[in-house]
Backbone as JSON Lines, residues from 0, in Angstrom:
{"i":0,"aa":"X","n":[0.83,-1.19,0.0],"ca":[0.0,0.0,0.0],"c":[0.87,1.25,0.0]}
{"i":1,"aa":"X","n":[0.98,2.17,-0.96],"ca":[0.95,3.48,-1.11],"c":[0.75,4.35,0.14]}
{"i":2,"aa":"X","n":[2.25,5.0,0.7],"ca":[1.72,5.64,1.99],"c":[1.31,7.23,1.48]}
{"i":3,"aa":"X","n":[0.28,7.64,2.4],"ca":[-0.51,8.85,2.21],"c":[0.4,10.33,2.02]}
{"i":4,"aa":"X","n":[0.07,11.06,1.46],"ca":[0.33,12.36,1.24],"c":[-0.08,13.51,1.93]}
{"i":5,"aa":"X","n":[0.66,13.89,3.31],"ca":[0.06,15.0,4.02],"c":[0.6,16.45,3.68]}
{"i":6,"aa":"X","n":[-0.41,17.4,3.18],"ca":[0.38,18.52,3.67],"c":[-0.23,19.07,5.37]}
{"i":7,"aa":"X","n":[0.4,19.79,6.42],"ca":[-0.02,20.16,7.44],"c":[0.3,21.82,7.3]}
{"i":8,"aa":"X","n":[-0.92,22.11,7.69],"ca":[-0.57,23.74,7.6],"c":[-0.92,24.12,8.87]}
{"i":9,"aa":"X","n":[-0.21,24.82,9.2],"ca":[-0.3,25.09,10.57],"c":[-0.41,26.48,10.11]}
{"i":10,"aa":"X","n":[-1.04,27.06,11.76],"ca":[-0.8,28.94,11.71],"c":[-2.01,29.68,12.85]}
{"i":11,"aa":"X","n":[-1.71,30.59,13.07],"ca":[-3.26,30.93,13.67],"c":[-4.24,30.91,13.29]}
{"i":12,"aa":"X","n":[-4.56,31.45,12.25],"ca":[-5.88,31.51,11.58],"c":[-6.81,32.72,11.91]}
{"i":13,"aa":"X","n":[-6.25,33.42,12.2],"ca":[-7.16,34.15,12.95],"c":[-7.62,35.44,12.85]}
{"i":14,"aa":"X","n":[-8.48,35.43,11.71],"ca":[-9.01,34.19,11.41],"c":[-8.92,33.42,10.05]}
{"i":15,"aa":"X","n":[-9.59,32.05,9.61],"ca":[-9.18,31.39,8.27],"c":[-9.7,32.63,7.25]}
{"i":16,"aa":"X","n":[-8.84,32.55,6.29],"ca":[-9.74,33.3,5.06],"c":[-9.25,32.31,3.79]}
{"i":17,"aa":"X","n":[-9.59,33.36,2.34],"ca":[-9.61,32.6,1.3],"c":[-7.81,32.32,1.06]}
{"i":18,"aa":"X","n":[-6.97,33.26,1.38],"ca":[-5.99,33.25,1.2],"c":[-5.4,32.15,1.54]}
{"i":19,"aa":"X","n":[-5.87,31.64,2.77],"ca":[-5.21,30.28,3.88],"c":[-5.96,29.08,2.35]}
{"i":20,"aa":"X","n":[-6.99,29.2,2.38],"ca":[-7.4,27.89,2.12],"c":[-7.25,27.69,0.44]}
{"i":21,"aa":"X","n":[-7.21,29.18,-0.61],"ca":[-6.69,28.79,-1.7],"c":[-5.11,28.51,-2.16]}
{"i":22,"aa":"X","n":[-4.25,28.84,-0.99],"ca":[-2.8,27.91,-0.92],"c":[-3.02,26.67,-0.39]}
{"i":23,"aa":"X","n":[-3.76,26.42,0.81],"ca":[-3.91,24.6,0.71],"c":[-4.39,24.43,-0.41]}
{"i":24,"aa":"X","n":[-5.06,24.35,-1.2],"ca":[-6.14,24.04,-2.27],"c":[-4.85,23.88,-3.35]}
{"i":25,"aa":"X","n":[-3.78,24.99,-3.98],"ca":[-3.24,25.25,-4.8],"c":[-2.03,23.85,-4.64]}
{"i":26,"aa":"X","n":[-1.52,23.92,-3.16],"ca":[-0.44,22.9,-2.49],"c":[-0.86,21.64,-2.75]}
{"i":27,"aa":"X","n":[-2.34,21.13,-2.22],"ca":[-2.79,20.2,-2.36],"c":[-2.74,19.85,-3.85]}
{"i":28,"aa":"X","n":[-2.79,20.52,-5.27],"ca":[-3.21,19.92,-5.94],"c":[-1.6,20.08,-6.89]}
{"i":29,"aa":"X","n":[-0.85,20.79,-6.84],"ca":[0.74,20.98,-7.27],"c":[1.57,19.57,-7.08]}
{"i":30,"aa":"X","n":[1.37,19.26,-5.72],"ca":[2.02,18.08,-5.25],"c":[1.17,17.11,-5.03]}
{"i":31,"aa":"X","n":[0.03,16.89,-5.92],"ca":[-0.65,15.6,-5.59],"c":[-1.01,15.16,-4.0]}
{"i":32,"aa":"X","n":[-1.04,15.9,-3.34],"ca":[-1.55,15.31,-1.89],"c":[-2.47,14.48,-1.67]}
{"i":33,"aa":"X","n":[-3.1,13.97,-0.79],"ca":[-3.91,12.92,-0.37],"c":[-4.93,14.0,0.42]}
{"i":34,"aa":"X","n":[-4.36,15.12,1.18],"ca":[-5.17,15.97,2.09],"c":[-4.01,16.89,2.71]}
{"i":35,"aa":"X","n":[-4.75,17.51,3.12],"ca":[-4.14,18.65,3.82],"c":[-5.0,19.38,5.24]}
{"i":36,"aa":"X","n":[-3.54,19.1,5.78],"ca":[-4.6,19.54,7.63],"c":[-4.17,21.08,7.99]}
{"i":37,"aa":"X","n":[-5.52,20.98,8.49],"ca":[-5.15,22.7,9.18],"c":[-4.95,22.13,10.31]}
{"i":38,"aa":"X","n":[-4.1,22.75,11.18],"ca":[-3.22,22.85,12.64],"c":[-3.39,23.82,13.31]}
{"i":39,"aa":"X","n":[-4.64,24.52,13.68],"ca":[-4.3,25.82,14.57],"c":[-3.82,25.93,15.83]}
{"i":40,"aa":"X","n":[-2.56,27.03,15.78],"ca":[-1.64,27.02,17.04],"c":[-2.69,26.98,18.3]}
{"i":41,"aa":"X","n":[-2.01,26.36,19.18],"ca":[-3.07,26.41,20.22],"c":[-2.34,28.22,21.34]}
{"i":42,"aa":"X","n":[-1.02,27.38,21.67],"ca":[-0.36,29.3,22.01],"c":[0.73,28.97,21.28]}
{"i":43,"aa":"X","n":[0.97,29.67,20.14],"ca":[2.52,30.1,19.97],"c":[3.37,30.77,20.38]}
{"i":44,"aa":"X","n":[4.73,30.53,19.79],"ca":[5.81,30.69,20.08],"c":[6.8,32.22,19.93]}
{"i":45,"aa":"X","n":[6.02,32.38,18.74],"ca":[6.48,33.6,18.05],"c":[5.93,34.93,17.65]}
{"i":46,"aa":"X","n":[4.22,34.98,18.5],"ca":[3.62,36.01,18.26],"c":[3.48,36.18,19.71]}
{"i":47,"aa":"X","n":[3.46,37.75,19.92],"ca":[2.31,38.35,21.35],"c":[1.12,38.8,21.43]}
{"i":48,"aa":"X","n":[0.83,38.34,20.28],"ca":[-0.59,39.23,19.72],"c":[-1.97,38.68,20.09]}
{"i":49,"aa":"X","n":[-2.84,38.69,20.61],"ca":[-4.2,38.41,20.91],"c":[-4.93,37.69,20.18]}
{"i":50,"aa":"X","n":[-4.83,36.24,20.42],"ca":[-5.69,35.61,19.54],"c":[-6.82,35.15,20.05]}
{"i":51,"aa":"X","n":[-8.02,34.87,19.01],"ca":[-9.44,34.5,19.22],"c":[-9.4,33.19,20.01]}
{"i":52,"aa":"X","n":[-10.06,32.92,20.62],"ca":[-10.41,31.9,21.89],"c":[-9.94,30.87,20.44]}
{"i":53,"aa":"X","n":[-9.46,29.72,21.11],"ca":[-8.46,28.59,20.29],"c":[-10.07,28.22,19.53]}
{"i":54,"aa":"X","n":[-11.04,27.9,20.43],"ca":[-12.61,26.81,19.96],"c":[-12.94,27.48,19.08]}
{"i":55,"aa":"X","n":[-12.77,29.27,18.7],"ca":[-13.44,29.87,18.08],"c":[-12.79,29.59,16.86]}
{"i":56,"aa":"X","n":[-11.27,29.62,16.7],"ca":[-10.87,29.29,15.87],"c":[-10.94,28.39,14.89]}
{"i":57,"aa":"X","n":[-10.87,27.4,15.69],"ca":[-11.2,25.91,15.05],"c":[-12.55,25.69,14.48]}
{"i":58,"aa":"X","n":[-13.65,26.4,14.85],"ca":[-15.2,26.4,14.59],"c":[-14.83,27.33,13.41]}
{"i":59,"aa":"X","n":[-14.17,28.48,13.06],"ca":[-14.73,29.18,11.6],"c":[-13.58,28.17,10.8]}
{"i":60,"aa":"X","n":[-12.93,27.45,11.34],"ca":[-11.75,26.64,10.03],"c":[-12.55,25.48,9.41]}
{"i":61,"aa":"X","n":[-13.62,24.93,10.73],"ca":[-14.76,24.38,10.32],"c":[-15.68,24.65,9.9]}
{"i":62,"aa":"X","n":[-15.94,25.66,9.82],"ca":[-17.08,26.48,9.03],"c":[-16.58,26.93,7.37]}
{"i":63,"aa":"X","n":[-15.83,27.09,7.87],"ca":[-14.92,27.58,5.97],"c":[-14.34,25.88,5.25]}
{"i":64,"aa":"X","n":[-14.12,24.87,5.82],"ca":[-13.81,23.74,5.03],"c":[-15.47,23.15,4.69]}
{"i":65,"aa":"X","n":[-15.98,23.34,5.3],"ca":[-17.99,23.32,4.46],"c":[-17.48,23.36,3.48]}
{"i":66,"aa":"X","n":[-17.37,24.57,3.32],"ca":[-17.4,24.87,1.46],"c":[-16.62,24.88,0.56]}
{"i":67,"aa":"X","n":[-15.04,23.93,1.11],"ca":[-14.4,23.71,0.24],"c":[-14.84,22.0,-0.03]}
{"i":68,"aa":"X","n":[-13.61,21.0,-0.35],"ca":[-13.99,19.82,-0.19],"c":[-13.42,19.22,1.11]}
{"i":69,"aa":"X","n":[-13.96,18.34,1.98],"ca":[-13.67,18.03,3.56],"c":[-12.78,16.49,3.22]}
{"i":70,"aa":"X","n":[-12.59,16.11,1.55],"ca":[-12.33,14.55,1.99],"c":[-11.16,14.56,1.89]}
{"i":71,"aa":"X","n":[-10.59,16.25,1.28],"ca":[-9.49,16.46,0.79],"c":[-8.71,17.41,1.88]}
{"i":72,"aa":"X","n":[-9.55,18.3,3.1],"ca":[-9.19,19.11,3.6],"c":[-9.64,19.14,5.11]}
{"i":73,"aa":"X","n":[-9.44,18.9,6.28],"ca":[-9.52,19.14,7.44],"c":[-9.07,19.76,8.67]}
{"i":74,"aa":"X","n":[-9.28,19.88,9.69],"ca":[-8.53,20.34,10.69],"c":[-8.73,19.21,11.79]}
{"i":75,"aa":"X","n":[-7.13,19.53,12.9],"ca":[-6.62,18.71,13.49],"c":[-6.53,19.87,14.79]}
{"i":76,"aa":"X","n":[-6.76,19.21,16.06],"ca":[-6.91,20.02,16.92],"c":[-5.76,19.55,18.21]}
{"i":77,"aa":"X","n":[-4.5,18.79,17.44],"ca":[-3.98,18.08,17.95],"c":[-3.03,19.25,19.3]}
{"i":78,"aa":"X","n":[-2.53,20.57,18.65],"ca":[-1.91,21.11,19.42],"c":[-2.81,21.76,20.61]}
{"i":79,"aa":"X","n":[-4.11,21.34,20.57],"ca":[-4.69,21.99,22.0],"c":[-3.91,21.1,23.2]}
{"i":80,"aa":"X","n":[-3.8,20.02,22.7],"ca":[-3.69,18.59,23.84],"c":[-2.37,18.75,24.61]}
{"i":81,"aa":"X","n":[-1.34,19.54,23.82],"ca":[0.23,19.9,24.48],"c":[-0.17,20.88,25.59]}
{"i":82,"aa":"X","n":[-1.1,22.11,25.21],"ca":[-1.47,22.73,26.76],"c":[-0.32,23.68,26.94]}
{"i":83,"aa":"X","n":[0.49,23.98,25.89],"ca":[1.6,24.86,26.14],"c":[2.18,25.73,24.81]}
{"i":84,"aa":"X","n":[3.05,26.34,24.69],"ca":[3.33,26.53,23.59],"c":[3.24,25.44,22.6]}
{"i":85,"aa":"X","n":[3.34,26.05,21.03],"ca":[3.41,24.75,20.35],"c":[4.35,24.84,19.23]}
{"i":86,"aa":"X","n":[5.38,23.71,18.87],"ca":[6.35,23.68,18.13],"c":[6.27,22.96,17.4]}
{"i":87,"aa":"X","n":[6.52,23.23,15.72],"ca":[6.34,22.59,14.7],"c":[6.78,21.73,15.0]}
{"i":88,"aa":"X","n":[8.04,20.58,15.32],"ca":[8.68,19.75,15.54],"c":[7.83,19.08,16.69]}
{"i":89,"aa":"X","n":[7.12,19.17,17.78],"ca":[6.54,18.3,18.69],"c":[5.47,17.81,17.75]}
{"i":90,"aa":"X","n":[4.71,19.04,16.79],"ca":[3.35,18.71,16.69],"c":[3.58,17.45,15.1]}
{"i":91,"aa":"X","n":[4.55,17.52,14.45],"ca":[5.26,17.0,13.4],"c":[5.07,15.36,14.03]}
{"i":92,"aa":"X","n":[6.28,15.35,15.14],"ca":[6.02,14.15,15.9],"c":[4.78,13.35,16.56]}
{"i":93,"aa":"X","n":[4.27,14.23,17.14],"ca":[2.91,13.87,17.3],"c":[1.58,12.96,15.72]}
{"i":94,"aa":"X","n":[1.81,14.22,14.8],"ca":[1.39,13.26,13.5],"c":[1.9,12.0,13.17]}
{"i":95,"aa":"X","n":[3.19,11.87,12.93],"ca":[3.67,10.73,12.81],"c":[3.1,9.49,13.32]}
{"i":96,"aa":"X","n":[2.81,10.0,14.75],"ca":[2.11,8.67,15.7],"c":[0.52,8.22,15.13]}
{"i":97,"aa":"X","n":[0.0,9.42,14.67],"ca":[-1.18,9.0,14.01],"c":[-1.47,8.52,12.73]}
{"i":98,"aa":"X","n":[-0.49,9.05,11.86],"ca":[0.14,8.54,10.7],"c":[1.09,7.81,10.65]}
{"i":99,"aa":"X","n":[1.53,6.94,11.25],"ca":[2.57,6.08,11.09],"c":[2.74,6.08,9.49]}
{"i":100,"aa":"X","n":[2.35,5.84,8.63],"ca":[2.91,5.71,6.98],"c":[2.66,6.53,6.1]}
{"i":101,"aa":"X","n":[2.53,7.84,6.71],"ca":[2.24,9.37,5.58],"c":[3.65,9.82,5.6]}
{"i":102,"aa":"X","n":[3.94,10.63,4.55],"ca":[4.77,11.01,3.75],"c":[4.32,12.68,4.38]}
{"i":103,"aa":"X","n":[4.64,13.63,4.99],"ca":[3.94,15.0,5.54],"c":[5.02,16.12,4.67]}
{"i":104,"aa":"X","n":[4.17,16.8,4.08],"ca":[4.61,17.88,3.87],"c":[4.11,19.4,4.77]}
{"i":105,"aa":"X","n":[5.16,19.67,5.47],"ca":[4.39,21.16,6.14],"c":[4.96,22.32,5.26]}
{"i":106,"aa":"X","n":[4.07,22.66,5.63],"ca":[3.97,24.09,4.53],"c":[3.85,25.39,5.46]}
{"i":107,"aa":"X","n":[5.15,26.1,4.73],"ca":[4.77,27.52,5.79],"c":[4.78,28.68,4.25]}
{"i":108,"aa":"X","n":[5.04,29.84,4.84],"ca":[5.27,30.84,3.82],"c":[7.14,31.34,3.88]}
{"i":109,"aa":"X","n":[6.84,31.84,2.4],"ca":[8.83,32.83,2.3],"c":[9.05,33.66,3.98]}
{"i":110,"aa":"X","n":[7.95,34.73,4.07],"ca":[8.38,35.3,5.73],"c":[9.01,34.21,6.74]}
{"i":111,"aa":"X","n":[8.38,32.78,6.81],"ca":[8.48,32.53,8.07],"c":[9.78,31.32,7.62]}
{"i":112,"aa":"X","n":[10.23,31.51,6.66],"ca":[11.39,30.24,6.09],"c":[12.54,31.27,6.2]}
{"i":113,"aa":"X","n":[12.59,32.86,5.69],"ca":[13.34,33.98,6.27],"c":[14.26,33.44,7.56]}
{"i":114,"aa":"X","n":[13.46,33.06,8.37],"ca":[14.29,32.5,10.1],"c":[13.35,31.55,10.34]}
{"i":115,"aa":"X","n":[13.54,30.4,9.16],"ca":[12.94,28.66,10.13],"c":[14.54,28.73,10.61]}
{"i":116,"aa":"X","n":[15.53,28.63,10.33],"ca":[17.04,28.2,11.34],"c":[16.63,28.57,12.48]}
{"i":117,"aa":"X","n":[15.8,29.13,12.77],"ca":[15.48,30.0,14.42],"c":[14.46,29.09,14.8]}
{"i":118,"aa":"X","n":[14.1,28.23,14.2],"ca":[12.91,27.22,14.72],"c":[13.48,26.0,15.8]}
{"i":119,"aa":"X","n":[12.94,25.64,16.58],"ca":[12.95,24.26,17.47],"c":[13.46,23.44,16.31]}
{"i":120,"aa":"X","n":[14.63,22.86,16.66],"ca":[14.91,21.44,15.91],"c":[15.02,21.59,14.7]}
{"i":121,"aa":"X","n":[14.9,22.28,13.46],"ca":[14.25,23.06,12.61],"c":[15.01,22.08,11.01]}
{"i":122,"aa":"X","n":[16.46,21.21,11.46],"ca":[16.42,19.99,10.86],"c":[15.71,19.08,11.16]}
{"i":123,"aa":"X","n":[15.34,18.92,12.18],"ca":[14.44,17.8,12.7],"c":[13.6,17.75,11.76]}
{"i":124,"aa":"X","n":[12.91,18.67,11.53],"ca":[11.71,19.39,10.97],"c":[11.84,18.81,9.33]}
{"i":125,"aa":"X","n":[12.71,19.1,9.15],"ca":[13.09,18.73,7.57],"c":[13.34,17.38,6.99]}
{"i":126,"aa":"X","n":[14.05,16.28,8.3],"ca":[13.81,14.82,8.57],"c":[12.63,14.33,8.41]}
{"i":127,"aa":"X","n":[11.71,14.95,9.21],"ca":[10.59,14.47,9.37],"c":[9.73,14.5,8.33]}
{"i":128,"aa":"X","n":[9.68,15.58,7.56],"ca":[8.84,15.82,6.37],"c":[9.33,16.79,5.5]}
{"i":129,"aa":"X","n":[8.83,17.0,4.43],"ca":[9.43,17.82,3.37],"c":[8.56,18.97,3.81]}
{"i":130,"aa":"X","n":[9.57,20.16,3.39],"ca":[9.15,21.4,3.79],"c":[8.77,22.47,2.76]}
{"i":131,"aa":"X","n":[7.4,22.72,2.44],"ca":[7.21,22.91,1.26],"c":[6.89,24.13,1.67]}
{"i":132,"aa":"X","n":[8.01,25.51,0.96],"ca":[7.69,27.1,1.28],"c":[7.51,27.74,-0.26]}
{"i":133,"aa":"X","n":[6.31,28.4,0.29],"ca":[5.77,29.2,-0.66],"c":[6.17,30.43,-0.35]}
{"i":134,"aa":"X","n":[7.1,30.02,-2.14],"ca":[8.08,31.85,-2.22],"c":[6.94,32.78,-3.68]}
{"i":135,"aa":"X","n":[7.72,33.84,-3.43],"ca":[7.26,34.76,-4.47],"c":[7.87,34.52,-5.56]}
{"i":136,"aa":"X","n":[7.27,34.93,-6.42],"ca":[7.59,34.64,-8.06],"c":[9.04,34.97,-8.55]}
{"i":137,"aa":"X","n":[9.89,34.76,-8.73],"ca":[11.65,35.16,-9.43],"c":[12.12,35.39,-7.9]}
{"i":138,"aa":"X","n":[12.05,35.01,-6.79],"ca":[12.5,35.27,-5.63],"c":[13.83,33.97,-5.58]}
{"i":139,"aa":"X","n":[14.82,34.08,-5.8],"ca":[15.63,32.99,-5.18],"c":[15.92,33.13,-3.67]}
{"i":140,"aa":"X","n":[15.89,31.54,-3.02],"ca":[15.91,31.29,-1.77],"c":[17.13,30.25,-1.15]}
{"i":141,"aa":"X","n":[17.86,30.47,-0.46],"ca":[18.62,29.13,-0.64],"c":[17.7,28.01,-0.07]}
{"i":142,"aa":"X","n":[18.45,27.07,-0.75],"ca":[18.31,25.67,-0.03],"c":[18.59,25.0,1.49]}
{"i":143,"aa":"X","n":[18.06,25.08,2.31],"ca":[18.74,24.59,3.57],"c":[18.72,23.21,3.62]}
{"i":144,"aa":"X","n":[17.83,22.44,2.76],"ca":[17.86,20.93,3.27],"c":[17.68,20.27,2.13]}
{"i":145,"aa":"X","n":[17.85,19.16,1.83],"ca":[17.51,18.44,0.67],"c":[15.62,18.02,0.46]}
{"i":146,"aa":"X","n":[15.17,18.18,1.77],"ca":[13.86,17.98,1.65],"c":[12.87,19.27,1.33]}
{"i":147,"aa":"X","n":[13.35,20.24,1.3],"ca":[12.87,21.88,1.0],"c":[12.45,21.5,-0.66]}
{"i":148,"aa":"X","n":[10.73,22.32,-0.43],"ca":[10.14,22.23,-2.09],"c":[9.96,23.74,-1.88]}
{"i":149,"aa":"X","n":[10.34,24.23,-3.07],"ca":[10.02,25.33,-3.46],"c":[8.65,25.72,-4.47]}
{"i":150,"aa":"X","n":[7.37,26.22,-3.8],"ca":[6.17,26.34,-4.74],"c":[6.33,27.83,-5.28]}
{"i":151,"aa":"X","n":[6.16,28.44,-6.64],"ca":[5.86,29.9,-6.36],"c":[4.36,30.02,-6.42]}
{"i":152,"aa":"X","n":[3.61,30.5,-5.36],"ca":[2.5,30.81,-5.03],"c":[1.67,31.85,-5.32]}
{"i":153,"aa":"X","n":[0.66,31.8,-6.37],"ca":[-0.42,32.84,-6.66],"c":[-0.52,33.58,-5.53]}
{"i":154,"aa":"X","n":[-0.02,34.97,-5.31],"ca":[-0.38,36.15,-4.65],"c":[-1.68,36.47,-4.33]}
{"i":155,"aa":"X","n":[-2.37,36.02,-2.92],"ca":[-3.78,36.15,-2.75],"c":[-3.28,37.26,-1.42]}
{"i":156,"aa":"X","n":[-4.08,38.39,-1.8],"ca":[-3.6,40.0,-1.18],"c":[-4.72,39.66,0.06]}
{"i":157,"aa":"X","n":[-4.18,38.6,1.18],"ca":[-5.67,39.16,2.16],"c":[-4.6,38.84,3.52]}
{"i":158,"aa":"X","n":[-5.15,39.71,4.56],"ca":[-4.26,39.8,5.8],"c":[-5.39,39.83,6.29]}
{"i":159,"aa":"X","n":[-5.45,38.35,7.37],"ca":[-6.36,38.38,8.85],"c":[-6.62,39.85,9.31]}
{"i":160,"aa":"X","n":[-5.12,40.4,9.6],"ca":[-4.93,42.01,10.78],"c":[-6.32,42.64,9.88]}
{"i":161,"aa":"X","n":[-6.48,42.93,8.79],"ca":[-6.96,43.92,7.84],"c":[-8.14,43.25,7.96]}
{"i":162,"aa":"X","n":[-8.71,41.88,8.12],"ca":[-10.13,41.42,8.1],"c":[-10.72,41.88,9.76]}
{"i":163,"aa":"X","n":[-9.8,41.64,10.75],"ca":[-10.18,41.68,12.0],"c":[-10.29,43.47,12.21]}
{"i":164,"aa":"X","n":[-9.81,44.49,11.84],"ca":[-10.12,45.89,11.44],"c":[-11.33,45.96,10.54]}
{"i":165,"aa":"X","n":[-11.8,45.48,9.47],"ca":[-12.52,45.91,8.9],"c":[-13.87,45.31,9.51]}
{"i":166,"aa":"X","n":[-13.69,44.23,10.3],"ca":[-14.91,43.51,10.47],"c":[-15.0,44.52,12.37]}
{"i":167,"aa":"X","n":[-14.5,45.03,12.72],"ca":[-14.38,46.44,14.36],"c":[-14.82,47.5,13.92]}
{"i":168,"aa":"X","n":[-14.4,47.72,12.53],"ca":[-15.18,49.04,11.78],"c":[-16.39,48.73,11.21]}
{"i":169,"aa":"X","n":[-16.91,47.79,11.19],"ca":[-18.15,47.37,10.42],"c":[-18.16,47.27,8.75]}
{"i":170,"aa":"X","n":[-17.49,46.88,8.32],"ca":[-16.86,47.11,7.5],"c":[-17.22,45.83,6.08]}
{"i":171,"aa":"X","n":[-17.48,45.87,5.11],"ca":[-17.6,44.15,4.76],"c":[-16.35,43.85,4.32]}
{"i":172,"aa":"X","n":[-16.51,42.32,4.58],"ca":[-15.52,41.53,4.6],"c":[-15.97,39.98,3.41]}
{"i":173,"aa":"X","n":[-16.82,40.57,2.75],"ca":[-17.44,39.76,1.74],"c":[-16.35,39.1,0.8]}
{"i":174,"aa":"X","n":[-15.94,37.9,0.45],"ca":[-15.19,37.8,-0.65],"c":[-13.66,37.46,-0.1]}
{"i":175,"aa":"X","n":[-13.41,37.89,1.52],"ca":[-12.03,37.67,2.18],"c":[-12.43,36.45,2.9]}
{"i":176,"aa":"X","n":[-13.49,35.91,3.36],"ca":[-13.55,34.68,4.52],"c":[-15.01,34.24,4.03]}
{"i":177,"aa":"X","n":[-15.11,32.71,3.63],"ca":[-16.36,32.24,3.22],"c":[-17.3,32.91,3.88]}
{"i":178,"aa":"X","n":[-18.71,32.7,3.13],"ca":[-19.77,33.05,4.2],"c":[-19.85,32.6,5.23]}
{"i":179,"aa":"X","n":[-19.87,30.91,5.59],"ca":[-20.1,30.63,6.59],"c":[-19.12,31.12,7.8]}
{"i":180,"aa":"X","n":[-18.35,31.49,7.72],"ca":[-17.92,32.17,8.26],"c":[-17.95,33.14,8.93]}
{"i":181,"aa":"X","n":[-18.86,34.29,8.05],"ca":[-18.98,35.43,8.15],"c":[-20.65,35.21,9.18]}
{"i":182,"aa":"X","n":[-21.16,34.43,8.95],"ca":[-22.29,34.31,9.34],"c":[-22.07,33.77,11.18]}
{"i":183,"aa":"X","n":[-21.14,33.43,10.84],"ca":[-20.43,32.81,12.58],"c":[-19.68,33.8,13.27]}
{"i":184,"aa":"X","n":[-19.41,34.91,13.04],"ca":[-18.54,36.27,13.34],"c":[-19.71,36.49,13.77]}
{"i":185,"aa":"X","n":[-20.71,37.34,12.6],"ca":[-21.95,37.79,13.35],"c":[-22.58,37.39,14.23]}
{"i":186,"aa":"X","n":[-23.12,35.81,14.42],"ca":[-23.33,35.41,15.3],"c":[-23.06,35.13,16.8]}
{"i":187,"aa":"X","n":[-21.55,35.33,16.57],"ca":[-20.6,35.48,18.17],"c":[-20.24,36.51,18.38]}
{"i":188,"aa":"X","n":[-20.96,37.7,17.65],"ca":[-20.12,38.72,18.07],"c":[-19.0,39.2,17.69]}
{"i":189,"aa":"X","n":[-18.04,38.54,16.93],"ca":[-16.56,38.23,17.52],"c":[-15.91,39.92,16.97]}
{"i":190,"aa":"X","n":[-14.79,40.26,17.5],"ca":[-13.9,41.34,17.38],"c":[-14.89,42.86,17.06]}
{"i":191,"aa":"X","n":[-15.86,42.66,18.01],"ca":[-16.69,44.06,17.84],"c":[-16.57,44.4,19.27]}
{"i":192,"aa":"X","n":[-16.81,45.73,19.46],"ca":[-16.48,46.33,20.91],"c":[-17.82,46.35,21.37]}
């Protein structure tokens, strides 16, 4: 048997928009994947910034994979269970145990491959699975590992910061984060004073 094709995307999310889910979508289908998991940080490592209650998170990532396809795309809520910060390399390991015979590709962006050397273990990381960073178009990057894929990635112009402002200003946000989504903001309230 053919072992499975993961990409894992990890990140805050916070919240999911089209941007997050038309690079899984684009990743998933470049490299033939099997699926691709969303990972939302439960606390990270590398931001100080205020994020939406973890459940809330995970409920609009579930609300926005509705309407893509779910057999191809899910979320994994594995880093709530660490209860602490969370590091690509624990949560990497952790898959493994559930996947014993997937093949994982994690996927970050060019910013955050800038300083992966600054990451936990950050060969580990590259052992474990191929590290598939989405650079900008004619951007050369070096190589740090033999398992590093280089995608150049359709430029989708949407920043969470700029959805979570426009949606405090009242603002629409039509066209940046599925409906269902949008229909679950309204409903909780969320980032209105």
């Amino acid at each position: 048997m053919n072992s499975k094709k993961i990409g894992i995307f990890g990140g805050s999310f916070n919240p999911i928009h089209f941007g997050h889910l038309k690079t899984a979508e684009f990743v998933l289908k470049s490299l033939k994947l099997n699926k691709v998991i969303f990972v939302p940080v439960y606390k990270p490592c590398h931001r100080d910034n205020i994020l939406l209650d973890y459940s809330q998170r995970v409920e609009l990532i579930k609300c926005a994979l509705n309407e893509f396809d779910q057999k191809k795309m899910e979320v994994c809520e594995i880093e709530k269970d660490f209860g602490e910060v969370s590091y690509t390399v624990d949560t990497l390991k952790e898959m493994l145990k559930l996947y014993p015979k997937a093949t994982f590709y994690e996927i970050i962006g060019e910013d955050s491959y800038n300083y992966f050397t600054t990451w936990k273990e950050y060969k580990t990381i590259c052992e474990l699975s191929y590290l598939v960073v989405l650079s900008r178009e004619g951007k050369e990057l070096e190589k740090l590992h033999e398992n590093v894929i280089f995608i150049n990635n359709p430029l989708v112009d949407i920043s969470a910061t700029d959805i979570r402002k426009k949606i405090k200003n009242r603002e629409s946000i039509v066209g940046l984060i599925p409906n269902s989504c949008i229909e679950y903001i309204k409903d909780n309230c969320i980032w209105r004073d």
